[in-house]
C-alpha positions in Angstrom: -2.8 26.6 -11.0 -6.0 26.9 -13.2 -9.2 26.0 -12.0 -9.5 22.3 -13.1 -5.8 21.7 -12.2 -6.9 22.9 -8.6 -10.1 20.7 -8.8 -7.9 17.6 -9.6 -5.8 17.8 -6.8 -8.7 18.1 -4.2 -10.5 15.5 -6.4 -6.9 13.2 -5.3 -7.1 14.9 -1.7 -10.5 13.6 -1.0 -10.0 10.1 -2.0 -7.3 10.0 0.1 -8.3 11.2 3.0 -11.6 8.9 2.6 -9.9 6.0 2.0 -6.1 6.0 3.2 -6.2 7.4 6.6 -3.3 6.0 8.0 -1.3 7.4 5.0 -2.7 10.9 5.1 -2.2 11.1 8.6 1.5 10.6 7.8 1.1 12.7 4.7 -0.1 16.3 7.0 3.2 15.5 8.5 5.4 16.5 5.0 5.2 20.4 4.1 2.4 21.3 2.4 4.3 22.3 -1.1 4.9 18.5 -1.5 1.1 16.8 -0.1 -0.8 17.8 -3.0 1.8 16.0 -5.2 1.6 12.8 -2.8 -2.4 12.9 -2.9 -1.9 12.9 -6.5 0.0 9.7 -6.8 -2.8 8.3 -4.1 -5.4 9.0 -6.3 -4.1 7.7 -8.8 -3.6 4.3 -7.6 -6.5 5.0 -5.3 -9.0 5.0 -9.0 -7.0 2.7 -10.8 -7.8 0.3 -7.6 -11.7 1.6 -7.9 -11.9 0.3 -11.1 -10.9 -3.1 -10.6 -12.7 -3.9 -6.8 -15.4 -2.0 -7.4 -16.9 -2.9 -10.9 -17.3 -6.9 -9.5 -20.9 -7.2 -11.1 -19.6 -6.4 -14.3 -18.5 -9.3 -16.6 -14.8 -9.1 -17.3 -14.2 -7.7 -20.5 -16.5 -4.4 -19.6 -14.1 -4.3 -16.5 -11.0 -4.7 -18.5 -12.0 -2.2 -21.3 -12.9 0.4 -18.3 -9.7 -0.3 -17.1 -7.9 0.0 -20.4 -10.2 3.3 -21.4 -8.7 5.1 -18.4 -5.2 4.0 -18.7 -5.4 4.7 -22.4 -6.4 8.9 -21.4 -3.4 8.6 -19.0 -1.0 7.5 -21.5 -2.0 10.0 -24.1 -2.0 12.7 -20.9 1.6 12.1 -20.8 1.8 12.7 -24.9 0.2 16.5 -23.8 -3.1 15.6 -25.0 -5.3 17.3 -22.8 -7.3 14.9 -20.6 -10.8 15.3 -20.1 -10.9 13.5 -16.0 -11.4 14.5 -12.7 -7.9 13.6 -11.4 -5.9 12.8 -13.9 -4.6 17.1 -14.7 -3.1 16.6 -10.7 -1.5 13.1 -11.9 0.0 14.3 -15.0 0.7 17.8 -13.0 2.5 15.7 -10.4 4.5 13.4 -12.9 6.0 16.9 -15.0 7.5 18.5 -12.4 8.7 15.5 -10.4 10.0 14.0 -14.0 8.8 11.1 -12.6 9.6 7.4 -14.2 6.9 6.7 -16.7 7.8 2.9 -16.4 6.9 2.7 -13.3 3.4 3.8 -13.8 2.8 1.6 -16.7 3.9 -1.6 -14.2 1.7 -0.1 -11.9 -1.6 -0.6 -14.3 -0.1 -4.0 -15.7 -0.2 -5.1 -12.2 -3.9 -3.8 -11.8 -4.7 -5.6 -15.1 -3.7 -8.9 -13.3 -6.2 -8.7 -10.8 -8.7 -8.8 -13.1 -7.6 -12.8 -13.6 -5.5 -13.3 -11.3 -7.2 -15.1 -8.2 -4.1 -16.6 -6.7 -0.1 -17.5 -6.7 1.6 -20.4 -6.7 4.8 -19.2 -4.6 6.1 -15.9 -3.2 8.4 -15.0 -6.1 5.3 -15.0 -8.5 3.4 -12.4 -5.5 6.8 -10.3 -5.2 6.7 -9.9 -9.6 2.8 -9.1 -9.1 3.8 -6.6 -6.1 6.6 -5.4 -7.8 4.0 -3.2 -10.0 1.2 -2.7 -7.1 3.8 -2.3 -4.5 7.7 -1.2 -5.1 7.1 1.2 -8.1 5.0 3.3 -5.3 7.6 3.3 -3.4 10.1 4.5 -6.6 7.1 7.4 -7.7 7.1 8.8 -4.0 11.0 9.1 -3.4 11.7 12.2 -5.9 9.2 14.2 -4.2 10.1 13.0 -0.6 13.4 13.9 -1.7 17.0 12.6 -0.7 20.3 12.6 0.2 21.6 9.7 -1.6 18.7 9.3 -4.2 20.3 6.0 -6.0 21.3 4.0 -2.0 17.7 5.3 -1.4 16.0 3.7 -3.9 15.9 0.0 -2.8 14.7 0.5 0.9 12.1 2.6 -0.7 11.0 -0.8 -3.0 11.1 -2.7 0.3 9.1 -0.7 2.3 6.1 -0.5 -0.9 6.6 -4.5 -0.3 6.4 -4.1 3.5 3.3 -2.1 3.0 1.6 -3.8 0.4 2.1 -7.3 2.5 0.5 -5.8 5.8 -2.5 -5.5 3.9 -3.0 -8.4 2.4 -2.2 -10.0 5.9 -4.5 -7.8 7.4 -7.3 -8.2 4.7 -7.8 -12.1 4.0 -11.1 -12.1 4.7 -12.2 -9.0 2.5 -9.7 -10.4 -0.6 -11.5 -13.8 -0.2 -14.8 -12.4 -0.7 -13.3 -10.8 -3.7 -12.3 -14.5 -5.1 -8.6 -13.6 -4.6 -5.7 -14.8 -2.4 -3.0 -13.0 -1.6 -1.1 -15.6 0.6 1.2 -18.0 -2.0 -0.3 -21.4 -2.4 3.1 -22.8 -1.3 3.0 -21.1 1.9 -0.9 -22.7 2.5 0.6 -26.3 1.4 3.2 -25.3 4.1 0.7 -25.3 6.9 -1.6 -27.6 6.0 -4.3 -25.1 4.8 -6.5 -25.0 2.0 -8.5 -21.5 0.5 -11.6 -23.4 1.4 -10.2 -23.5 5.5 -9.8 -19.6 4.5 -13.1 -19.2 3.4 -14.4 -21.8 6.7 -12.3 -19.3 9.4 -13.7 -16.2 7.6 -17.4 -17.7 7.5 -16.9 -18.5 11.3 -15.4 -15.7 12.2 -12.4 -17.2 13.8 -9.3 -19.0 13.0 -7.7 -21.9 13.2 -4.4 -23.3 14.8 -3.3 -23.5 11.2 -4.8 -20.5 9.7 -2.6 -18.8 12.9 0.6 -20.0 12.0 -0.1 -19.1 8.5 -0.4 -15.5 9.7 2.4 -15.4 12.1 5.0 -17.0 9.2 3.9 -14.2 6.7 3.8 -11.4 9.9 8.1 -12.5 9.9 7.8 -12.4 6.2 6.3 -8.5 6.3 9.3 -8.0 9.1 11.9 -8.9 6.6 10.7 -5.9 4.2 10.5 -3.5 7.2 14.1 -4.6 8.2 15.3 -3.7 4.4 13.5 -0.6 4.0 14.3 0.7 7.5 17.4 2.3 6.4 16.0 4.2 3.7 14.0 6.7 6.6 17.4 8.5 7.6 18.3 8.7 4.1 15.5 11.2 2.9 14.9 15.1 3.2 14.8 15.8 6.6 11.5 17.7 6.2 9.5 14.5 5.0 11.3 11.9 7.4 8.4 12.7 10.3 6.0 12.0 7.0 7.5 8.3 6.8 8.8 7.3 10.1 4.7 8.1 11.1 3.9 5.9 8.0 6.6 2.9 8.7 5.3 3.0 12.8 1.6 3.2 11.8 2.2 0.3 9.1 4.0 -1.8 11.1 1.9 -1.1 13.9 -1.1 -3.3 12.4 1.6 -6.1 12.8 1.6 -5.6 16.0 -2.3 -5.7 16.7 -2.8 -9.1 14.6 -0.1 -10.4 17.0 -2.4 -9.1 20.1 -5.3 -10.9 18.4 -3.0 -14.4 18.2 -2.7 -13.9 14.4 -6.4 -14.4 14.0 -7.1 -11.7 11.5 -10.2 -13.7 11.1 -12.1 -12.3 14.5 -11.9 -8.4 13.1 -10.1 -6.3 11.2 -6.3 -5.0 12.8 -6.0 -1.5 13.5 -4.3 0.7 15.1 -6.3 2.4 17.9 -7.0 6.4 17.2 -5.2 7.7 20.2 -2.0 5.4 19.5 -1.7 7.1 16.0 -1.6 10.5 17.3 0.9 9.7 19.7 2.7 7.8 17.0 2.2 11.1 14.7 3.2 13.7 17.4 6.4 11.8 18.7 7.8 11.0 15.2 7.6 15.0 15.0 9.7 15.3 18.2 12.1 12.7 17.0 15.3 13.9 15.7 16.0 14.0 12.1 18.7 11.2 11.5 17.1 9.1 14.3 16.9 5.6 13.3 13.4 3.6 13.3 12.1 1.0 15.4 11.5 -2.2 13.0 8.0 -3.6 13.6 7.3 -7.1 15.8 5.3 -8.7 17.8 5.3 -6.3 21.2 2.5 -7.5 23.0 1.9 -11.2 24.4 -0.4 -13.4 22.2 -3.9 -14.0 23.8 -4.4 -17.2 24.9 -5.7 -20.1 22.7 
């Protein structure tokens, strides 16, 4: 590869490591032919995602035109106009020999162009259309170069598990999409349990939930269990050299699951993760496990603390 191509993908490698370090755990795990083209596609998003979170102070048209500047270099990247950006070569690179499905990148930025006005949804169907673009297409763009047996049975568990994903975070990070004037959590399922955004923004401020806020959480934890349930199939069904990659990536996932059930679904007192030595073991056993082996679907493992 030339010099900036090279450059691109350790511009993509770096962001990655820096800021997905559950996913590039799982991604040392695939050979190392096919992790520069998966740090690609996480840069990608990665900047895209930059862009919108990061540019708050900025009124919202100088946000949206950044927004459409960069997309606007991608798209004419995939024309073969050369591209003058520090990761977008590895991107383009990635998409060529992959032949990957333009349409899926260009609902990936249409969803990132919502969140610039988007602050909230009225029901689950409108969070699975606006997760359909920041969630299932990344699960479409990462299955050619995972490879697989049965690429077209492949394809939906690969959707559900971008949902499973995607859903796990925005469970996990209430309090940090609050401060960034957006909910995540359908206003349907709030009604549900009696809670309003401002009782979000009340437990955040405190620093602890409520016995509403709690079953919130624990109905959209079953919710997040439903994707995992769909997608689980989909493991078995890909190359056997990048199942370790995602079975480490589906335990680690679900995993946080399991520690904002330990915390009595009160993502509100700090942030779920998964402790450092449980994602080695995690790492290191899904390399023992046989190819073929079926996963474990995530759930609540551990006893609730007490109220």
């Amino acid at each position: 590869m030339d010099t900036d191509l090279t450059a691109a993908y350790d511009r993509c490698r770096e962001l990655h490591k820096r800021h997905g370090r559950t996913y590039y755990l799982a991604t040392r795990l695939l050979p190392a032919w096919k992790r520069r083209h998966v740090h690609a596609l996480y840069g990608f998003t990665r900047y895209a995602d930059e862009i919108v979170d990061r540019t708050e102070d900025l009124p919202p048209a100088e946000r949206a035109a950044l927004l459409d500047d960069w997309a606007s270099r991608f798209v004419a990247g995939l024309r073969g106009t050369p591209v003058d950006d520090p990761l977008l070569p590895a991107v383009l690179h990635t998409i060529a020999v992959f032949d990957l499905d333009r349409d899926d990148f260009a609902s990936f930025l249409k969803s990132m162009a919502m969140d610039l006005t988007v602050t909230s949804y009225a029901t689950y169907d409108h969070l699975l259309d606006y997760m359909e673009g920041s969630a299932a297409v990344i699960g479409t763009m990462m299955l050619p170069i995972l490879g697989s047996s049965d690429p077209a049975a492949a394809r939906e568990p690969a959707r559900q598990l971008g949902f499973a994903f995607q859903l796990t975070n925005f469970i996990r990070d209430v309090a940090e999409d609050l401060d960034r004037g957006r909910t995540y959590l359908p206003d349907e399922d709030l009604a549900k349990f009696g809670v309003t955004r401002d009782d979000l923004a009340e437990a955040s401020a405190r620093g602890r939930g409520t016995p509403r806020t709690r079953e919130l959480i624990e109905y959209e934890v079953t919710r997040a269990q439903a994707h995992y349930a769909a997608a689980a199939p989909g493991i078995t069904m890909l190359a056997p050299a990048s199942q370790a990659c995602m079975r480490t990536a589906y335990a680690l996932y679900g995993g946080i699951l399991d520690e904002v059930a330990a915390q009595d679904y009160d993502v509100f007192t700090r942030r779920a993760l998964v402790p450092q030595r449980r994602r080695m073991a995690v790492a290191a056993r899904a390399l023992l496990t046989s190819t073929g082996t079926p996963v474990t679907i995530p759930g609540p493992t551990v006893q609730p603390a007490a109220r």
